[in-house]
N, C-alpha and C positions, 0 to 999 in steps of 0.2 A: 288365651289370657296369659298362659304361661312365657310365652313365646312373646308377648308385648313387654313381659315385665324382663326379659331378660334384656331384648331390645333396646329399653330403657337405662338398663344397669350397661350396656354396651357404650350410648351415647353420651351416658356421666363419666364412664371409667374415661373415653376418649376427650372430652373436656378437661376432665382431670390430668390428663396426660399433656394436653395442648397447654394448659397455666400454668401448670409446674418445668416445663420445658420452659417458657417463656418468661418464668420466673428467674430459673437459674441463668438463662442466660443473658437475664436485664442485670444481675447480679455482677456476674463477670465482666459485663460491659462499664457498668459503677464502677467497678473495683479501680479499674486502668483510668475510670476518669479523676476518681478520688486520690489516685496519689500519683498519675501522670500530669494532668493538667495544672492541680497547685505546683507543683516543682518546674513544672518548663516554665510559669510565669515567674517565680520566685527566680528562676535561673536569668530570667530575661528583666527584670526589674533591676537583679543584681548586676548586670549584664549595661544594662541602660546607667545606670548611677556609675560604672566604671568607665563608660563610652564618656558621659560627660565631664567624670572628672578627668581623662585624659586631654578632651575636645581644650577644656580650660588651659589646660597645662602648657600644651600647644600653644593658645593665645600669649599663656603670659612669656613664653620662649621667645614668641615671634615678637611681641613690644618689648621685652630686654636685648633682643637682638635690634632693634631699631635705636634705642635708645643707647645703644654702645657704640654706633654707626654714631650719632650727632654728639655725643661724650669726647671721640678722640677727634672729630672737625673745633670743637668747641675746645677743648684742650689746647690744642694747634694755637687758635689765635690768643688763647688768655698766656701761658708760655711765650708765644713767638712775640707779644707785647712788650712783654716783663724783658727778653733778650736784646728787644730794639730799644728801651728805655735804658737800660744797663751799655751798649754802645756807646749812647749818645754822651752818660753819664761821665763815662772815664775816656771818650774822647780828648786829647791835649790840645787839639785845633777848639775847641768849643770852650774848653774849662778860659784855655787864653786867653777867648775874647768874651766869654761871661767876666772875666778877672778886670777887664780893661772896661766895659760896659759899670762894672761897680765902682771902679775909681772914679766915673764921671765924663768918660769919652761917649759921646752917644751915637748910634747909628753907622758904628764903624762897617764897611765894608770888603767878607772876606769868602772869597770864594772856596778854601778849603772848607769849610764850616756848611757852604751847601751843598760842595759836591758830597761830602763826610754826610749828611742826614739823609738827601736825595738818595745814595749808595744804600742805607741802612733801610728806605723806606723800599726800595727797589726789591721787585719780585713778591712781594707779600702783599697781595692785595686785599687784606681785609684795615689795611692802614687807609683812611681817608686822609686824614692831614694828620703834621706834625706842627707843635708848633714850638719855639722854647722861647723863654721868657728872664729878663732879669728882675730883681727885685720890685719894678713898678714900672717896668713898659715891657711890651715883644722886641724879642732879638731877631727872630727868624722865623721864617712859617713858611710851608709849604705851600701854602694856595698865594695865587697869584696875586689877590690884595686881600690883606685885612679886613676882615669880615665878622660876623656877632659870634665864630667860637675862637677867633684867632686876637682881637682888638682888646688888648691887653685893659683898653677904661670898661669896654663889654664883660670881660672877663671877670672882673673884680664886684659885677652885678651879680653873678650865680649865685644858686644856691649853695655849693660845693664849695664857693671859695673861701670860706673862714674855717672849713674843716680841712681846707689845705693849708694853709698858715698856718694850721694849729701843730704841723708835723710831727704828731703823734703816730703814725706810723709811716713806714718807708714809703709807703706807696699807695693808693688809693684807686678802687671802681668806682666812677659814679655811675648812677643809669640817671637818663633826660638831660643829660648834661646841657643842652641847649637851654635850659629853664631859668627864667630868674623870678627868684622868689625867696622868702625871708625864712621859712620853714622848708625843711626838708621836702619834698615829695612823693607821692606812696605813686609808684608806678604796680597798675593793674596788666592781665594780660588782655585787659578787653582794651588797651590803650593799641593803635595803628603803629604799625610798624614803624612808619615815616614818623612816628613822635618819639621815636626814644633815639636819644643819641646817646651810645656808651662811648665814656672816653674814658684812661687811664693818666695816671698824674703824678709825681715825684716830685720832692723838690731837690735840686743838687747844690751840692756842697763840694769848697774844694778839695782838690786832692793832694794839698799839701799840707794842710792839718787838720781837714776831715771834721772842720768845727764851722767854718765860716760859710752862710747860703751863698749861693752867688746865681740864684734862681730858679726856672722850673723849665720841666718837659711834659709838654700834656700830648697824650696820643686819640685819636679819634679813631672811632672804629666805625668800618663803612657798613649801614645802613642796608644796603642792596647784600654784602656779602652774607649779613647773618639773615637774612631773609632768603638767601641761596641755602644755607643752612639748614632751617627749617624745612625748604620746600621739596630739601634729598628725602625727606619721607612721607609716604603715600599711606601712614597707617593710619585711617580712621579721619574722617570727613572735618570733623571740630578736636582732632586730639590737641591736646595744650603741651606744650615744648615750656619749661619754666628753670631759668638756673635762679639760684638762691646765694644769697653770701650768707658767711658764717651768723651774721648778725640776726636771719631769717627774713633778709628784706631782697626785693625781689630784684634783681639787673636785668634782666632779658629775658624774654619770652617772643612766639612766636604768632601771637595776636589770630587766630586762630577763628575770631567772631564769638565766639562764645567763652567766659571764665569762668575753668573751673577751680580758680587757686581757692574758692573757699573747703574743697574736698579734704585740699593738705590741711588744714585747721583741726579736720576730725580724725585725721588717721594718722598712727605712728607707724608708716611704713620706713622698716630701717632699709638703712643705703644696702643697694645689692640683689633688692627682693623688690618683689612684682607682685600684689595683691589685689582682692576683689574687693571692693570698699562698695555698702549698700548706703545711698542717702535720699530721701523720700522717693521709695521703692524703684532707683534708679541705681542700676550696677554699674560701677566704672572699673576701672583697670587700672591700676596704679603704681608705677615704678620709679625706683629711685634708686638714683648711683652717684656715688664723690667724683667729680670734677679734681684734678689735680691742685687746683688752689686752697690753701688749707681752708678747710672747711667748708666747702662750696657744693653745692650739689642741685644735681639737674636731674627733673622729673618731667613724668611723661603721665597724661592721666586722659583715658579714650573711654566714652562711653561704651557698653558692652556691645550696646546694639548695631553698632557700627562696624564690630569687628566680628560679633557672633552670629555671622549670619545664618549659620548651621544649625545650633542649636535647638530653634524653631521646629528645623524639618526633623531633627533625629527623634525628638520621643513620637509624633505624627508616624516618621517609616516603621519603626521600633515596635507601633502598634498596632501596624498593619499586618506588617513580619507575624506578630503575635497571634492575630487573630486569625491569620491564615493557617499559620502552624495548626492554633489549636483546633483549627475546622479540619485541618485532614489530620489530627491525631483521633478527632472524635469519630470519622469517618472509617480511618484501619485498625481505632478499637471498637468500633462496634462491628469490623467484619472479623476482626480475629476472635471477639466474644461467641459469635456466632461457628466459625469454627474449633472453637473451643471446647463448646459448650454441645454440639450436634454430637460426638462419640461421647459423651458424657450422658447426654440424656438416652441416647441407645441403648448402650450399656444398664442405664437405671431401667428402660421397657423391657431388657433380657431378663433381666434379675425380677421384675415382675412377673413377667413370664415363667419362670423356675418358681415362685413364691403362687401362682395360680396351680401351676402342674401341682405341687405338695397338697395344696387345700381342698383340690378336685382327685384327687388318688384314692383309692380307696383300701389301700394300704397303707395311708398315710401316718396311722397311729404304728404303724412298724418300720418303716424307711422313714419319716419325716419330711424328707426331704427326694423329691425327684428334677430329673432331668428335663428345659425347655424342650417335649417333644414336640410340641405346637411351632417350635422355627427351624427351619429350612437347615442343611447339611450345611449349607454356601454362606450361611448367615454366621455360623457358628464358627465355620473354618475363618472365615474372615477375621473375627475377634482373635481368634488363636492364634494368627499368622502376625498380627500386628507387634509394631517394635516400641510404641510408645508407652506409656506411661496406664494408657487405655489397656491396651492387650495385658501391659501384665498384675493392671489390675481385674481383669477378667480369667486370665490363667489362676490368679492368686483364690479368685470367688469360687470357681473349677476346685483345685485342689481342696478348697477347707468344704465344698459340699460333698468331695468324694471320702475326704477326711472325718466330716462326720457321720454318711451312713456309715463310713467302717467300724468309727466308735458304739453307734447304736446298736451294729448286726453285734457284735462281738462282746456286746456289753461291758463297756471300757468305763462306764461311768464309776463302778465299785472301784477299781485302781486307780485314779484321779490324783492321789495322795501321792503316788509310789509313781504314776507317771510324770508328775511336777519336778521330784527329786531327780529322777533319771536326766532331765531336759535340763535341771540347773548344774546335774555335773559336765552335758553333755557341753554346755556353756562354758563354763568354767575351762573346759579342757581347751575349747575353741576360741574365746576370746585371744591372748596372745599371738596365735596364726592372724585373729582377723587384724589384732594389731600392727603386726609386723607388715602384713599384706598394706595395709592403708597407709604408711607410712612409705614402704617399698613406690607405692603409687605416685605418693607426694613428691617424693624423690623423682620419677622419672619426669616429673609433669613438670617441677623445675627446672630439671638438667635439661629439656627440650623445650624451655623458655627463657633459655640463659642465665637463669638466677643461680649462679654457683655457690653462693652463701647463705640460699636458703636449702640447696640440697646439702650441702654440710653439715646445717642445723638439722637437718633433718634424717642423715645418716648418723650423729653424734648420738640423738634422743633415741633410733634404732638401737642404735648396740648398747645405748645405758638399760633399754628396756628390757632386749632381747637378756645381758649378762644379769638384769635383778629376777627376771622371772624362768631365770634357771631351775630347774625342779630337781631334787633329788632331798635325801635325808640326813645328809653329812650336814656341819653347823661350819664348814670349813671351806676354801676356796682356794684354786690356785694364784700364786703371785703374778701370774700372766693375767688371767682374769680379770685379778682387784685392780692391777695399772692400768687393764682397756678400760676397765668401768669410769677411773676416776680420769682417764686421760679425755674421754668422752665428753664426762662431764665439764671439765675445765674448757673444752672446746665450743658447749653451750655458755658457759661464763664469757668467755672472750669472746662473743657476742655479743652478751648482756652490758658488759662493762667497757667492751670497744680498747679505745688509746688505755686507759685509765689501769688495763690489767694486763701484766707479763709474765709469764708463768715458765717455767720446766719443767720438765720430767726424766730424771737422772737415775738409770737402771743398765746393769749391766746387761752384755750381750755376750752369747745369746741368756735369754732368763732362765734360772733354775728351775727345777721342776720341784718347788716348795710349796706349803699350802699354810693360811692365817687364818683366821677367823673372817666371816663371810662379811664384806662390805663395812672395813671400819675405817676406812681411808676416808669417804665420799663425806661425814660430818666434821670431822677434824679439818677437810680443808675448805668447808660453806664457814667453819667457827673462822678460818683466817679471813673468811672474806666479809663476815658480818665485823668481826670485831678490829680486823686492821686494816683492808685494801679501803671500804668503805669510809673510815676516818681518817683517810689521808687526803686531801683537796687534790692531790694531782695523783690520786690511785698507788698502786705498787707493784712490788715483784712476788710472786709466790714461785718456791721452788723445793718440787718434791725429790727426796735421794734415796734410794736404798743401798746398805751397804750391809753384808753378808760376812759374817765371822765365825767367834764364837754363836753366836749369837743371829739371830735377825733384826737390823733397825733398819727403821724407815724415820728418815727426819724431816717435816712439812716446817717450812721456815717463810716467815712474811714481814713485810715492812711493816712499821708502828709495833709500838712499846707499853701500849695502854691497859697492858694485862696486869690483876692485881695475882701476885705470884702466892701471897698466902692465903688467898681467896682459894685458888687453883688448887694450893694442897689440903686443904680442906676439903674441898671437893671431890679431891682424889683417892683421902684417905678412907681403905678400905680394906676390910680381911673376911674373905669367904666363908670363914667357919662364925662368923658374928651375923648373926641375922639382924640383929637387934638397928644393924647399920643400915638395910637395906630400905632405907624412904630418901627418895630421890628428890633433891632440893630443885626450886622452879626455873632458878638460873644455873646453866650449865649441866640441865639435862642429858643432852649427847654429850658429852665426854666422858660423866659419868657413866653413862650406860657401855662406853667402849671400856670404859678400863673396868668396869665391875667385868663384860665380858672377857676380857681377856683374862681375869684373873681366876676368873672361873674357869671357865678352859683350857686353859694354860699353865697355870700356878700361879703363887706369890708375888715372884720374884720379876713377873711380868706383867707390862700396862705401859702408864705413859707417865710421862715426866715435861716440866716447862721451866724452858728459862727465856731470860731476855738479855742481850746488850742493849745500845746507848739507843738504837734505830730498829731493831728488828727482835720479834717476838719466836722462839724454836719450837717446836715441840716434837716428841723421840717417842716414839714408839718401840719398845722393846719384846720381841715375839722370841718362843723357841723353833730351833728349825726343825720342823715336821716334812717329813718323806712322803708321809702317807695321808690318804684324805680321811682316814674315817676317823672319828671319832676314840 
């Protein structure tokens, strides 16, 4: 019976043992999923949202670079127009016979005057015809006969011809110019290429009083060229090609099958820039740049889908990517949880082990605690031999179980009181070594990661720490000393403050062997930096001097002037045998307390003093010169 129930108690403790393993290390395995897998998604989301807003970016580069390509072809012919109409204008062969054409000669014929247009029209082929005109017939025309944009009675049918009469300004674009109709015409881009005819139109005057018409030059622009125009760009299956005159009425466009000039209605996309305009949940692209003609501007507007072919695929790859990752992050953290977690729960079977030895001991109310003699030599060495984190938390469990029989055998619990105290002088003493040591550490681990400015900082706060937790019983300090302290310090400063702080330190060489009062440099010059580098917009100079006489002064001098000087001596004033003086007001603590100390230790007649010029704030430290350290 006996032997059943232990049996029993065998097969629970082993359950026990098998849940709690598998507890902790479903634990460990949570842990890596709970704050790996959020962060690689959140990394990959952020990741996605930067892919695509670069993807975009790229789009709107590549249609402002398309659009700059059809800007200076287009440039070309509105310019090269305006240059061949300005020829023809101050031509003297043409003015002559437009002059002679007005007096009433009609149909004169003069071959200067077509070789003179022919010449002008030569080589530029976005010129269909020219045609010029005088007051109420054609003079001249390039096409072969007279036809519905050259026949002057034709002419006089358009739409355009009474806002050319009306010669209000130099020059004129029509679009559709072949049209005849009473009202203007609204040219769409869903209108056929072969329907719009752009022509250009002036009327001339002569040029010898610059008052009298003496007719017109209408230039045609070929149909086929600007449809070479258009066709230089491959971007986007229906993009719309559209220039504008300053009026917002539309001359040319690239008829494309589809108009989207109602997009321009809703967007104020300024000249220069390339934007995403959404309209019943349709994204387009839409750019716009000034044309050389004042006011004129040509836009480009491509549905997304056209161009974004990518787009589609990247959050699809992006979540594949994703889903993969996080299938083998969940895979090498559930095998590193497991190796994790195997010397961990060992180690917890040893320690129950040692926790069974104590409770089956039969000495146990006198040792407390005994050794697992129930595991193996090999089992034990094992733990002790290891370098992680396991071993020496198993050496540490080792020492505090040999550590407490020794307390029990020896009856250490009555001096409890008297051993606390021993351990926190024993601290005390140790801390600064461990300091020095961990800083020494930081140091090295820098200087062998290239960070040369953080081992600086880090050699700077060494010797501020090592020089303040100097020990001894004197209240005094050497002059070498207080300058490494404060030179230290200002070396932490001029990392803090960077451009903004420029400092000196002005001591003779080599230094005397004097001694001051312990650390009264190091507040005097945080007061220069709180109260002047800090209220200057563009920082300061601080510059410390000693100068050795009668006397010892040290004078700390800094830019700004914002110090209130009766404030100061107020503050300052003080006589050691007056107790009554000693309550230390809230502002200007440290100074106070320097100059009360010095005045104490020192006498009267020494402490500190302030002045200021027009830019910069002094303050003089006046010490006697001491040989000796002690007191």
């Amino acid at each position: 019976m006996k032997q059943r129930k232990q049996q029993i108690r065998r097969q629970r403790k082993s359950s026990r043992i098998t849940k709690r393993r598998t507890r902790y290390q479903t634990r460990i395995f949570l842990s890596f999923v709970y704050i790996a897998v959020p962060i690689f998604i959140t990394v990959m989301l952020i990741s996605m949202a930067f892919l695509q807003k670069s993807y975009h970016l790229t789009l709107r580069e590549r249609q402002t670079s398309e659009l700059q390509k059809i800007n200076k072809q287009m440039s070309v012919v509105l310019e090269e127009t305006r240059t061949v109409s300005q020829e023809i204008y101050y031509n003297s062969s043409i003015q002559s016979l437009l002059k002679q054409e007005l007096s009433g000669k009609r149909y004169l014929a003069n071959d200067k005057v077509a070789y003179y247009i022919n010449n002008f029209a030569a080589n530029r082929d976005f010129v269909d015809s020219v045609v010029v005109t005088g007051m109420d017939h054609t003079v001249y025309s390039t096409e072969r006969a007279f036809s519905n944009l050259s026949y002057y009675r034709n002419i006089e049918k358009k739409w355009w011809y009474r806002d050319l009469l009306s010669g209000l300004q130099p020059y004129y674009w029509f679009p559709l110019a072949d049209r005849n109709a009473e009202k203007t015409p609204v040219l769409a881009n869903g209108t056929p290429q072969s329907g719009n005819q752009l022509a250009f139109a002036r009327p001339i005057y002569s040029m010898s009083d610059y008052d009298t018409q003496l007719g017109y030059v209408i230039i045609y622009i070929s149909k086929e060229y600007l449809k070479n125009i258009w066709d230089t760009s491959t971007w986007g299956k229906t993009a719309n090609i559209m220039v504008y005159d300053a009026g917002r009425q539309m001359v040319a466009g690239n008829s494309a099958g589809r108009d989207y000039s109602e997009i321009l209605k809703e967007s104020a996309v300024r000249p220069g820039t390339t934007e995403i305009v959404r309209k019943k949940n349709v994204r387009y692209l839409v750019s716009c740049q000034n044309l050389d003609t004042g006011g004129w501007k040509i836009y480009m507007v491509t549905p997304m889908s056209e161009v974004d072919n990518y787009a589609g695929l990247l959050p699809l790859e992006l979540t594949l990517l994703t889903a993969g990752i996080v299938f083998l992050l969940l895979f090498v953290s559930r095998f590193n949880a497991r190796a994790m977690a195997r010397p961990i729960n060992d180690l917890s079977d040893l320690m129950d082990h040692y926790r069974e030895s104590a409770e089956n001991d039969v000495g146990a109310q006198l040792t407390l605690v005994q050794t697992a003699g129930s595991l193996s030599e090999e089992a034990l060495h094992s733990y002790e031999n290891r370098e992680d984190e396991v071993g020496n938390i198993y050496r540490s469990y080792e020492q505090l179980i040999e550590r407490l029989n020794v307390l029990i055998r020896e009856n250490y619990v009555k001096d409890l009181e008297k051993k606390d105290a021993e351990l926190a002088l024993l601290q005390s003493q140790i801390n600064p070594h461990f300091l020095y040591n961990t800083l020494d550490s930081i140091n090295w681990m820098a200087l062998a990661n290239g960070e040369d400015e953080i081992s600086r900082m880090v050699t700077a706060l060494s010797d501020t720490f090592r020089l303040s937790l100097i020990r001894n019983n004197s209240s005094f300090i050497s002059l070498e000393q207080e300058f490494q302290y404060i030179s230290s310090y200002l070396v932490l400063q001029k990392f803090r403050y960077g451009k903004r702080l420029d400092y000196e330190i002005l001591v003779p060489d080599p230094m005397p062997r004097l001694f001051l009062p312990r650390f009264i440099l190091q507040p005097i010059v945080e007061n220069s930096l709180k109260h002047g580098i800090d209220l200057q917009e563009d920082g300061g100079r601080i510059e410390v001097k000693l100068d050795i006489g009668a006397d010892v002064v040290i004078t700390v001098t800094n830019d700004g002037s914002e110090i209130d000087l009766a404030k100061m001596e107020r503050l300052l004033a003080f006589h050691p045998k007056k107790n009554e003086i000693l309550v230390f007001q809230k502002e200007g603590y440290g100074v106070q307390n320097i100059n009360r100390r010095i005045k104490i230790l020192c006498g009267e007649r020494y402490g500190l003093s302030y002045e200021k010029t027009e830019n910069r704030t002094i303050c003089r430290v006046r010490l006697p010169k001491k040989t000796k350290e002690g007191e």
